[in-house]
C-alpha positions in Angstrom: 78.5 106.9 105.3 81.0 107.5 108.2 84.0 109.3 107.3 87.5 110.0 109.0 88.0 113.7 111.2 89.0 116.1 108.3 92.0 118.0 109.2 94.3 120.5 107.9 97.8 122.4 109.3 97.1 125.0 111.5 97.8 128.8 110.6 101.2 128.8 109.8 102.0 132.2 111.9 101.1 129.9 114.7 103.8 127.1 114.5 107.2 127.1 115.8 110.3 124.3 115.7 109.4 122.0 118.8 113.0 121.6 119.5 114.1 125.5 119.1 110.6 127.2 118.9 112.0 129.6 116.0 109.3 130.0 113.0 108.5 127.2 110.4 108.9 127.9 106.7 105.9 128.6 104.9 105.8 125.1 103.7 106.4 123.7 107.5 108.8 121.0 106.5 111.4 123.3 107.5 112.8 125.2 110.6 114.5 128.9 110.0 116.8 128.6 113.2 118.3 125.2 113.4 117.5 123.6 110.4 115.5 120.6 111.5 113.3 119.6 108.6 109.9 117.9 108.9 108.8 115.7 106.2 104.8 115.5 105.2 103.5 111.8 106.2 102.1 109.6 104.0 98.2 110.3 106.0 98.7 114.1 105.4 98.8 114.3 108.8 101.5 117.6 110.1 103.6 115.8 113.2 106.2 118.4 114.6 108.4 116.0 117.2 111.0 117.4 118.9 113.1 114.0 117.7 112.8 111.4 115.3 110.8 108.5 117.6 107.1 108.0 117.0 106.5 108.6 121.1 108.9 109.8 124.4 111.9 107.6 125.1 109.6 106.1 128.0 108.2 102.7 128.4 105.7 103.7 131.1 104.3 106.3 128.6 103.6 104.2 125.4 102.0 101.8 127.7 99.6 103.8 129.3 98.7 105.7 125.6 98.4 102.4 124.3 95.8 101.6 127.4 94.0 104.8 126.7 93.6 104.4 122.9 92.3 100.7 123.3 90.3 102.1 126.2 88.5 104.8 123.6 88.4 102.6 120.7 85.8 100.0 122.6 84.0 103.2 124.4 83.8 104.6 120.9 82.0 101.1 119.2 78.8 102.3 122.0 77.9 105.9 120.1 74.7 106.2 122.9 77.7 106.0 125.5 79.7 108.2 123.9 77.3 111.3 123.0 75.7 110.5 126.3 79.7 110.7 128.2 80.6 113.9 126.3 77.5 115.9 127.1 78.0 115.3 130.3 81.4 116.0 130.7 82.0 118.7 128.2 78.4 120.0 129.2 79.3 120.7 132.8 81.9 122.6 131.7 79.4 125.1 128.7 79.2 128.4 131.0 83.3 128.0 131.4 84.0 127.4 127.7 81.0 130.0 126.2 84.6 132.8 127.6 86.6 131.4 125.7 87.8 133.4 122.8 90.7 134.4 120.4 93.1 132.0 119.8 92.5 128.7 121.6 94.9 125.6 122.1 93.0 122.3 123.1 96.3 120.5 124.2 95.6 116.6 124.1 92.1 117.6 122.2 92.1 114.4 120.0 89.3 114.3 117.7 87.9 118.4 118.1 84.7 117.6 119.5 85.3 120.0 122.3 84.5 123.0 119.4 80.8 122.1 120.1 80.5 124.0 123.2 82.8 126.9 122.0 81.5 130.4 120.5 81.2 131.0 117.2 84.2 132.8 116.0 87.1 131.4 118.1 89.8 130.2 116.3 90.6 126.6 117.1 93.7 124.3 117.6 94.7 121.1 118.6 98.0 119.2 119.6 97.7 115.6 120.0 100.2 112.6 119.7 97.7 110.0 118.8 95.8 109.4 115.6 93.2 106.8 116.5 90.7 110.0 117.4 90.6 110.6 113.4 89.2 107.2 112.4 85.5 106.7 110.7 84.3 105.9 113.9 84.4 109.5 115.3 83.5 110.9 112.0 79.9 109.2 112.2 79.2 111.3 115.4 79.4 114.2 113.5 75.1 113.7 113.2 75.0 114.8 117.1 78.5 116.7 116.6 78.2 118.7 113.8 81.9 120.4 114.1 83.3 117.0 113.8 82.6 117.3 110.4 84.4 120.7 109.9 88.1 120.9 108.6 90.1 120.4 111.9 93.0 122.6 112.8 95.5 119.5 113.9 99.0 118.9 114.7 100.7 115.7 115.8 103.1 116.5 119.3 103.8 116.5 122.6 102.6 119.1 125.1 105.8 118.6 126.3 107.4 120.5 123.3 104.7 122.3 121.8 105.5 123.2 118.4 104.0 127.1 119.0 105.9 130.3 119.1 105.8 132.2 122.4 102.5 134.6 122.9 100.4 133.0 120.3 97.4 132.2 122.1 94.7 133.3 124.1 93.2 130.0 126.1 95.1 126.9 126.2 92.6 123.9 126.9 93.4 120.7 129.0 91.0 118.3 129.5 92.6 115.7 131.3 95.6 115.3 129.0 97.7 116.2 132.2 96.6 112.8 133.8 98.5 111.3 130.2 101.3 113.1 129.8 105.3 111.8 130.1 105.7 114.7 132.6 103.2 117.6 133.6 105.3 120.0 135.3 107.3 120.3 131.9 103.7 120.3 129.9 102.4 123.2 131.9 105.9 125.4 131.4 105.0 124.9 127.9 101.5 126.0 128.1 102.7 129.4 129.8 105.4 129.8 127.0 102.4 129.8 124.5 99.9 132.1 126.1 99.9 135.5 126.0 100.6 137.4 129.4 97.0 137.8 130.6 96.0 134.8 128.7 94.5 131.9 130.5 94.6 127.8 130.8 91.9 125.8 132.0 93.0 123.2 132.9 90.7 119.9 133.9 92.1 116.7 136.5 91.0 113.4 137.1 92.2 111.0 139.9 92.6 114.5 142.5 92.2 113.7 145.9 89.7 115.7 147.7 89.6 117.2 150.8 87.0 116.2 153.4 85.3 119.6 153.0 84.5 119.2 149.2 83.4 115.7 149.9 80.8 116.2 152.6 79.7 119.4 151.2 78.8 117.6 147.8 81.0 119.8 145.7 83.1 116.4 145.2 80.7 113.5 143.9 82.4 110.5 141.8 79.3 108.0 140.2 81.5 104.8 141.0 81.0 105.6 144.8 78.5 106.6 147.7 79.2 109.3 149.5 80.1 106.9 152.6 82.7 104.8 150.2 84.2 108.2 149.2 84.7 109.2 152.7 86.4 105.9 153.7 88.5 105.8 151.0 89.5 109.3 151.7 90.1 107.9 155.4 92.2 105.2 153.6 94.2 107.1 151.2 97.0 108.3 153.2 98.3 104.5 153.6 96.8 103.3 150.3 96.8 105.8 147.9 94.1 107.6 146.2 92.9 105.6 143.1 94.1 106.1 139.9 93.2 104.9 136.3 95.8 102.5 135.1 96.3 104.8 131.7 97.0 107.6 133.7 99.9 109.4 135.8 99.3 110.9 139.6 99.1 114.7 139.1 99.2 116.5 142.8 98.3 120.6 143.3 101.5 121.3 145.1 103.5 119.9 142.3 101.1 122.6 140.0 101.1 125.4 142.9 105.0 124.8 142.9 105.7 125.1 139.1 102.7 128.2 138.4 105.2 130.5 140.7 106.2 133.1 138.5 104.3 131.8 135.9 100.2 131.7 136.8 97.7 133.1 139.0 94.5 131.0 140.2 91.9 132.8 139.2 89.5 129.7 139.6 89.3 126.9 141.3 85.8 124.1 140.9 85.4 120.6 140.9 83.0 119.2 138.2 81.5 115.8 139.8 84.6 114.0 140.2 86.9 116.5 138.1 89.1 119.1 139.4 89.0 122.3 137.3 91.4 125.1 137.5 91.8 128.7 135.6 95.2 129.8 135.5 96.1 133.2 134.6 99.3 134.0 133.1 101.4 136.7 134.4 
C-alpha cells in the first residue's frame, strides 16, 4: 500500500535561524541570537521561514508554485512517465553525481528521489517550500526508487534564506529550482554562504538560450523541436524571446557570471539535452 515520503529534521549541527543564521536550540523551535521561535506543525513537518507567511510576499511566485505543483501532481498520476522522466533526466546526470560526497544540500529537492543516483555514504539534505512532493503518490514509486522509502532529511524554506549555518556543506544541488525561485541572484548568495570554501554547487537550468555553436554541434538538443525549429527560433529570439515555461522565471548567465564574482569559479560547464549544467567552485 502506498505511503507518504517519510521524513525527519535534519542534523541539528546543521540548521541555523533563516533570518539571523545563528544556531537553533537543540529542540529547533528556538533561535540562540534573536529569539525567533519556530513552532512544530501539526504534519511534523520542520518549516524554518524567515517570516510568518506560508510563501514570499509575491503574487508572481505563488502563482507560478501553484502552476508547478498542479503541473507534477497530473505528471505524477502517469508512474510509467514519471520513472521513465527521472531516469532520463537524473540519469544523464549519474557520472556528475557518483563525486558527490560529504555533506550535500539538494536545494528545491522535493520528494529525495535524487538520493538514487548518489554514493552510498553521503549525507543528504533537502530544502523545499512545497509539501505536495510527500504525498502517497510519490511514496508508491519507492518499488523503482527504493530511497524514497528511507527516512528523508527535510526542511520546509526558501533558498532564499536557507536556514543553514555558514560552511556546513560540501555540494549544494540545484536541479532546476533556480528556474522557480522569487529571485536567483539572492538564492545563489545563499548557496555560497552554505558551502564550504572549496566546496561545490551544481547547479542545473532550463529555458537557457543557446548559442548557435552548441546548437549545430548537437551539444544542445530539446525533444519538442528539430534541429531546423531550434535554429529558427534561435534566429527569432532576439525580437521574441527565448521560450519559457509558464511556472518558471528567466534565469540568464551574465546575471550568474555577475553575482559568482568573488564568490565562485566555473569549473564546468555542459548542457544535458536541453539543460544547462554548471559546477561552481567556491572560493
Amino acid at each position: 500500500m502506498p505511503v507518504r515520503i517519510p521524513i525527519r529534521p535534519p542534523d541539528h549541527r546543521l540548521l541555523a535561524c533563516p533570518r539571523c543564521h545563528s544556531p537553533l536550540a537543540e529542540d529547533l523551535t528556538r533561535c540562540v541570537g534573536c529569539g525567533r521561535r519556530f513552532p512544530w506543525t501539526g504534519d511534523g513537518v520542520l518549516t524554518l521561514r524567515p517570516d510568518d507567511q506560508a510563501a514570499p510576499v509575491e503574487d508572481g511566485w505563488v502563482i507560478r508554485q501553484q502552476l508547478m505543483e498542479r503541473e507534477y501532481q497530473d505528471f505524477v498520476e502517469d508512474p510509467g512517465h514519471v520513472v521513465r522522466a527521472y531516469e532520463h533526466d537524473f540519469g544523464g546526470f549519474r557520472e556528475w553525481l557518483s563525486t558527490c560526497q560529504g555533506e550535500l544540500l539538494d536545494v528545491g529537492g522535493g520528494n529525495g528521489l535524487l538520493r538514487h543516483y548518489l554514493p552510498a555514504g553521503a549525507r543528504y539534505t533537502v530544502l523545499d517550500p512545497s509539501l505536495t512532493w510527500l504525498g502517497e503518490d510519490w511514496g508508491a514509486l519507492s518499488g523503482t526508487f527504493p530511497c524514497l522509502a528511507e527516512p528523508l532529511p527535510f526542511v520546509r524554506g526558501f533558498a532564499e534564506a536557507l536556514p543553514f549555518r555558514r560552511h556546513v556543506f560540501e555540494w549544494v544541488l540545484s536541479f532546476w529550482s533556480l528556474n522557480h525561485v522569487l529571485a536567483p541572484e539572492r538564492a545563489l548568495e545563499e548557496m555560497h554562504r552554505v558551502l564550504r570554501p572549496g566546496g561545490r554547487a551544481l547547479v542545473v537550468l532550463d529555458d537557457m538560450r543557446p548559442d548557435l555553436l552548441a546548437v549545430w554541434q548537437r551539444r544542445y538538443q530539446d525533444h519538442r523541436w528539430t534541429r531546423g525549429e531550434t535554429l529558427w527560433r534561435l534566429a527569432m529570439s532576439p525580437m521574441v524571446g527565448w521560450p519559457l515555461k509558464p511556472d518558471h522565471v528567466r534565469v540568464d548567465e551574465d546575471t550568474l557570471e555577475r553575482v559568482s564574482i568573488g564568490r565562485f569559479r566555473l569549473t564546468r560547464r555542459e548542457w544535458k539535452g536541453s539543460y544547462l549544467a554548471l559546477e561552481l567552485e567556491s572560493i
